[in-house]
C-alpha positions in Angstrom: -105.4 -41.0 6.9 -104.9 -44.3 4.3 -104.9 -43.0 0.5 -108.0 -44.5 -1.4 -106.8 -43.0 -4.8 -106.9 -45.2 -8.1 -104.2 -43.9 -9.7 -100.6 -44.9 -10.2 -97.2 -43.4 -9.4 -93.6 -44.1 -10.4 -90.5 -43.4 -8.5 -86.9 -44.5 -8.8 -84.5 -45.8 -6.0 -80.7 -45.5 -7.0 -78.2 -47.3 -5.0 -76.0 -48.7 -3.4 -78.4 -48.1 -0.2 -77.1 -48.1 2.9 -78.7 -49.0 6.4 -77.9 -45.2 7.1 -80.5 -44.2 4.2 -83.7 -46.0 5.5 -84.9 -43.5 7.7 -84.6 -40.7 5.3 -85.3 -43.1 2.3 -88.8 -44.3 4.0 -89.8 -40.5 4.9 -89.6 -39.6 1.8 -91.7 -42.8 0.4 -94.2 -41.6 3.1 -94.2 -38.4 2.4 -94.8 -39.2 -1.7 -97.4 -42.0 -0.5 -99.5 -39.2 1.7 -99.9 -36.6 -0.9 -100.3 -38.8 -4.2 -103.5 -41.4 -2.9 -101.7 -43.4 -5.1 -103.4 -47.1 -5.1 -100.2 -48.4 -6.6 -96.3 -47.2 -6.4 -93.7 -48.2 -9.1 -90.6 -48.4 -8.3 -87.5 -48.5 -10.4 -84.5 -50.2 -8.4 -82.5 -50.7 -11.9 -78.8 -51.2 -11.0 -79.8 -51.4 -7.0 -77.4 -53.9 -5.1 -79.2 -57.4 -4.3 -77.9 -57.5 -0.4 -79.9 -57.7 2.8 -80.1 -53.7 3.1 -82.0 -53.2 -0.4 -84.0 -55.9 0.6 -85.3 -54.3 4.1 -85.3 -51.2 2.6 -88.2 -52.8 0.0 -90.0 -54.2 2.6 -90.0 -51.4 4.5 -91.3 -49.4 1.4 -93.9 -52.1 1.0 -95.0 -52.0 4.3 -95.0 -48.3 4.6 -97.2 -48.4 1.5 -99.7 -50.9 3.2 -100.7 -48.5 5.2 -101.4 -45.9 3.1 -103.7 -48.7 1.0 -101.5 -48.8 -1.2 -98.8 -51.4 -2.7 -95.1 -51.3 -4.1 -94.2 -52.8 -7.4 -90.8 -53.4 -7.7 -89.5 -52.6 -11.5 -86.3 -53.7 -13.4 -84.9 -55.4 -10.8 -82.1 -57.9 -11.3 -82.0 -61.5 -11.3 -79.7 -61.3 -8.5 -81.9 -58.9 -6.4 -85.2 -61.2 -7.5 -83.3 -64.2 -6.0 -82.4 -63.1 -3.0 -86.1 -61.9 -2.2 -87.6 -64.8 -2.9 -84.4 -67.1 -0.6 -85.8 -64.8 1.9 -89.5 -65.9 1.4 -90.4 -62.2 0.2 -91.8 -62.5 -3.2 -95.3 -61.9 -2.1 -93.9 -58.6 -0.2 -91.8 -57.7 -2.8 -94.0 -58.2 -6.3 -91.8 -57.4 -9.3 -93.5 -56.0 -12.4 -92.1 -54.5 -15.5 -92.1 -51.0 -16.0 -94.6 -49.6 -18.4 -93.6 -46.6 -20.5 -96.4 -44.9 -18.9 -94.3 -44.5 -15.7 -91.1 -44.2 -17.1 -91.0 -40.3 -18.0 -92.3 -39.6 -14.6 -90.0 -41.4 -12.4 -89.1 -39.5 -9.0 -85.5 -40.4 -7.8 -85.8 -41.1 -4.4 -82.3 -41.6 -3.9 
């Protein structure tokens, strides 16, 4: 069942990611997804790699949380990572906001 919840939640992805890691890497973004009816997810990718793999891996995230009714905001990413989502046409399936101090003491590492 889709999460309806109005609250937010913050988690942190450390990388470098490899294709190995989205499997486990998504499951756990599920399984955080399904038991916090978040509305809206956080995520800090500071000092994530800006290759093809990070940027599947945020899609996937993003899509995973579309059907939980919810959406992934990508936080301190780098210019590098923020260019190569939007030369891949992403931006509206990546969104990039800056992390609020709200967030920031609760981050989950996810990797």
């Amino acid at each position: 069942m889709a999460a309806t919840g109005s609250h937010n939640v913050a988690f942190a992805i450390r990388g470098p990611i490899a294709r190995t890691d989205l499997p486990e890497l998504c499951a756990r973004v599920c399984a955080l997804l399904s038991t916090s009816g978040a509305s809206v997810v956080r995520c800090d990718v500071t000092g994530v790699g800006a290759n093809a793999v990070t940027v599947d891996a945020l899609a996937r995230l993003q899509l995973a949380a579309h059907r939980q009714s919810c959406r992934v905001e990508l936080c301190n990413a780098s210019d590098e990572l923020l260019e190569l989502v939007a030369f891949l046409g992403l931006e509206d399936v990546c969104r990039c906001e800056t992390r609020s101090d709200e967030f920031g003491d609760r981050l989950e590492s996810i990797q």
